[in-house]
C-alpha positions, -999 to +999 in steps of 0.1 A: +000+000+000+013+031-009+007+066+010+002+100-003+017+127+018+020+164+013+049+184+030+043+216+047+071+239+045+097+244+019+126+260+041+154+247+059+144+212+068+118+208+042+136+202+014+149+174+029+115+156+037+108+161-001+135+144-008+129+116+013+095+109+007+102+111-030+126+082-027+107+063-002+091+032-016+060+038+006+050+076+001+042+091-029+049+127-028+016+149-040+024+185-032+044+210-010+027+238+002+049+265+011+035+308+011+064+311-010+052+291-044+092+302-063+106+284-031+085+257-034+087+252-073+125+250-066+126+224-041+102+199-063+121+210-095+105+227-124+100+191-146+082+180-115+047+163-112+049+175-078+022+197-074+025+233-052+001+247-032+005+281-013-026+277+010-030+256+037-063+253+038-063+240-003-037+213+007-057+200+037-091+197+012-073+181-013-087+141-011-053+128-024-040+127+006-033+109+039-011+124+056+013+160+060+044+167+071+047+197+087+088+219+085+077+253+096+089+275+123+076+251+158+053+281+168+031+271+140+031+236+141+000+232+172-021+253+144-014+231+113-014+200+129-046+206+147-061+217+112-046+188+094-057+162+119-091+177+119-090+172+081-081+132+086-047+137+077-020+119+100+001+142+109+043+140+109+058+170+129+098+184+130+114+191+162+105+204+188+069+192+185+058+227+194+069+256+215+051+254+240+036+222+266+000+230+263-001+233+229+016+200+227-006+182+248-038+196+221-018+178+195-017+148+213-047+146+227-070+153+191-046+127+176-058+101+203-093+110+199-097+109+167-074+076+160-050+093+137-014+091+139+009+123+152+047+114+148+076+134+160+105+134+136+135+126+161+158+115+134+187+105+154+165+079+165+164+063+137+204+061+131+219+026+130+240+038+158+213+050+183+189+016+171+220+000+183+222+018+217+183+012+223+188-026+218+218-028+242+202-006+268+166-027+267+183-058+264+199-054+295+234-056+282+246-022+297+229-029+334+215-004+353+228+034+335+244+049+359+252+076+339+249+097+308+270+124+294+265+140+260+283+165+242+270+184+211+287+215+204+300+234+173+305+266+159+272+288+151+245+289+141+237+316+169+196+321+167+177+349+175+144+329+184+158+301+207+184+299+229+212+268+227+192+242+249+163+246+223+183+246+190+206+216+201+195+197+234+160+182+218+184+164+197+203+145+231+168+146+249+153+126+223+180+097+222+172+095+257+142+092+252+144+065+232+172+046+245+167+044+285+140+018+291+125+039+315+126+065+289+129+107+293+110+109+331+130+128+353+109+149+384+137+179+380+161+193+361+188+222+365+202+241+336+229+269+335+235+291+307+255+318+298+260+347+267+297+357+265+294+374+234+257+395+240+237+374+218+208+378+238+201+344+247+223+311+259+251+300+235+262+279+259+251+257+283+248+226+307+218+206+317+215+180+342+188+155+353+185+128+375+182+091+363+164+060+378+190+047+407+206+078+415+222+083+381+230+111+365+226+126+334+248+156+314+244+175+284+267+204+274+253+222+241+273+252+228+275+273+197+306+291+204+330+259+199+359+259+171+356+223+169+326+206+162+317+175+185+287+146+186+301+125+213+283+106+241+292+080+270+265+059+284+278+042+316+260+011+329+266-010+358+278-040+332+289-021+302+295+011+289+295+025+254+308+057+234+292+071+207+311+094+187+290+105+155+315+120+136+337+091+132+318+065+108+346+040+108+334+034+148+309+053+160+301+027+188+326+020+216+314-013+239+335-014+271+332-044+292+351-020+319+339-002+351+333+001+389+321-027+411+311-025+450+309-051+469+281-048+492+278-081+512+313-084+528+308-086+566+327-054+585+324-034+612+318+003+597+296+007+566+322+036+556+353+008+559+331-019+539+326+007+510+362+019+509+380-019+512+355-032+483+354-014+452+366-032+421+379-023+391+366-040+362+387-041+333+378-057+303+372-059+266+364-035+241+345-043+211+330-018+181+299-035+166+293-035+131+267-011+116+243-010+087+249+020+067+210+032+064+199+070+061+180+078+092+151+104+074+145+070+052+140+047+081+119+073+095+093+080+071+091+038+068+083+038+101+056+065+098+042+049+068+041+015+092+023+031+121-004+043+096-007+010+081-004-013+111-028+013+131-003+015+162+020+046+178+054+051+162+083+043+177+087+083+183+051+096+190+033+129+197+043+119+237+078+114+232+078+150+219+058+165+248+082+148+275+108+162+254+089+199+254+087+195+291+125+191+296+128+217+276+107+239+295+121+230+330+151+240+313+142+275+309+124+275+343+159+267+356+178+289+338+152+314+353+159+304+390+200+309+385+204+274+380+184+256+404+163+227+401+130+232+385+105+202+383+092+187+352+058+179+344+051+151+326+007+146+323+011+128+300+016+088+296+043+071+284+035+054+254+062+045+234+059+015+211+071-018+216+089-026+193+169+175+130+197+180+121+181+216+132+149+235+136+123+228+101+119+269+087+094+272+062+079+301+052+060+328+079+027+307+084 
């Protein structure tokens, strides 16, 4: 069965969904509706059967279609996906799933109640690499996590309309999302951020979050680095693995190496007991082999599969509202001079069994 889909948004991330879809043996590209109709000509290409459409509302009443995918600037998306889903259209959406919490939770909800399917395009999650990571950290292989630390820095681009935790962290929030089994559900979180150069906003920054277990978790997002680095270290109480994205030769790490404490020997003093038995582990290394697969493909697949098989998709409308909801205890913290500021999560967990930036369209 193949899907129709029309993408919303001709801008910066759009253009690549039109590719994708175009080449995806289960979508058949109708239109792109963009304000812009030059902008959206070019992205199709002039030979194109593609067709363009500069109003929404003439997209969403075209019968063609079953689905949109929606690249515009995130304080538009709540509006078009509400209009789209009221239109029977399922309903893909580019990070962040919206700017703000309770609009998020409107997309969600509608969704639910009228049985259509709103997806969140976390690409990283579909990556070989971070597929990998899930099905190492489900499958028990890594232990308990103990702790996370990600870098994702680089130089520019410095935004007017968000601030560094909102360009770059929903990228890192989402893996987490995906790859702890508990998934993205910490009570509090604590961000610092600073603006060396006047910007008017963070360009730099570190977030922090408690795991399950009294772990911890660490991103550090910047926009003022000379050198750009993807790197992250998930440590487990069995394993622990390093992800560094920008080397393709290995970009997964597997150390059989850490700390062990002995808890049962029989002393005197809880304090002496803890000091006399930690162990070092040190083990094996081994870098597992990877498919080479473009994530944006595997992504719309798996959009076209939730549609089909009538089920969530692996990143749902909730996994981007307990992302929003980092994101805004993130800003509540920066608010309170760092301290902790507590998450709200209403919404269920639901995330099925089994960007490379912010989507700019035109000014919807």
């Amino acid at each position: 069965m193949t899907l129709r889909v029309g993408v919303v948004g001709a801008g910066y991330w759009g253009p690549n969904l039109v590719r994708t879809f175009r080449a995806s043996g289960e979508w058949d590209l109708v239109a792109v509706c963009d304000l812009d109709r030059d902008r959206a000509r070019r992205v199709i290409g002039e030979r194109s059967t593609v067709e363009v459409e500069t109003s929404l509302d003439a997209l969403l009443a075209r019968p063609d279609l079953d689905a949109v995918a929606v690249a515009t600037p995130a304080a538009s998306h709540c509006s078009i996906a509400l209009a789209a889903l009221d239109a029977g259209k399922h309903v893909l959406v580019e990070k962040p799933v919206a700017s703000t919490r309770a609009d998020a939770e409107l997309m969600v909800t509608r969704a639910e109640q009228l049985g259509l399917v709103l997806m969140c395009d976390h690409t990283y999650c579909y990556t070989p690499a971070v597929q990998h990571l899930r099905a190492l950290a489900h499958g028990g292989e890594l232990g308990d996590i103990l702790f996370v630390d990600s870098v994702r820095i680089n130089l520019g681009l410095v935004r007017g309309d968000v601030d560094v935790f909102w360009d770059l962290a929903p990228h890192d929030l989402s893996i987490l999302d995906f790859i702890l089994p508990q998934g993205l559900s910490p009570l509090e979180v604590s961000a610092h951020g600073a603006d060396p150069i006047g910007a008017g906003s963070s360009c730099l920054g570190y977030l922090t979050m408690p795991l399950p277990g009294h772990g911890m978790a660490s991103i550090h997002v910047n926009w003022l680095s000379p050198t750009k680095i993807r790197h992250m270290v998930i440590g487990g109480s069995r394993r622990t693995v390093v992800w560094d994205d920008l080397n393709p030769q290995q970009r997964l790490s597997v150390y059989d190496r850490g700390v062990d404490l002995d808890l049962t020997a029989e002393t005197a003093d809880a304090a002496e007991r803890r000091a006399v038995n930690v162990n070092y582990r040190l083990g094996d290394m081994h870098a597992p082999a990877l498919p080479e697969r473009e994530a944006l493909g595997a992504m719309v697949a798996e959009f076209a599969s939730a549609i089909t098989e009538e089920r969530a998709p692996l990143t749902d409308g909730n996994a981007g509202l307990r992302v929003l909801a980092v994101l805004e205890a993130a800003s509540e913290s920066q608010r309170r001079a760092g301290a902790m500021a507590p998450v709200g999560m209403p919404m269920g967990r639901s995330l099925a069994a089994a960007s490379v930036g912010v989507g700019w369209g035109g000014a919807w």
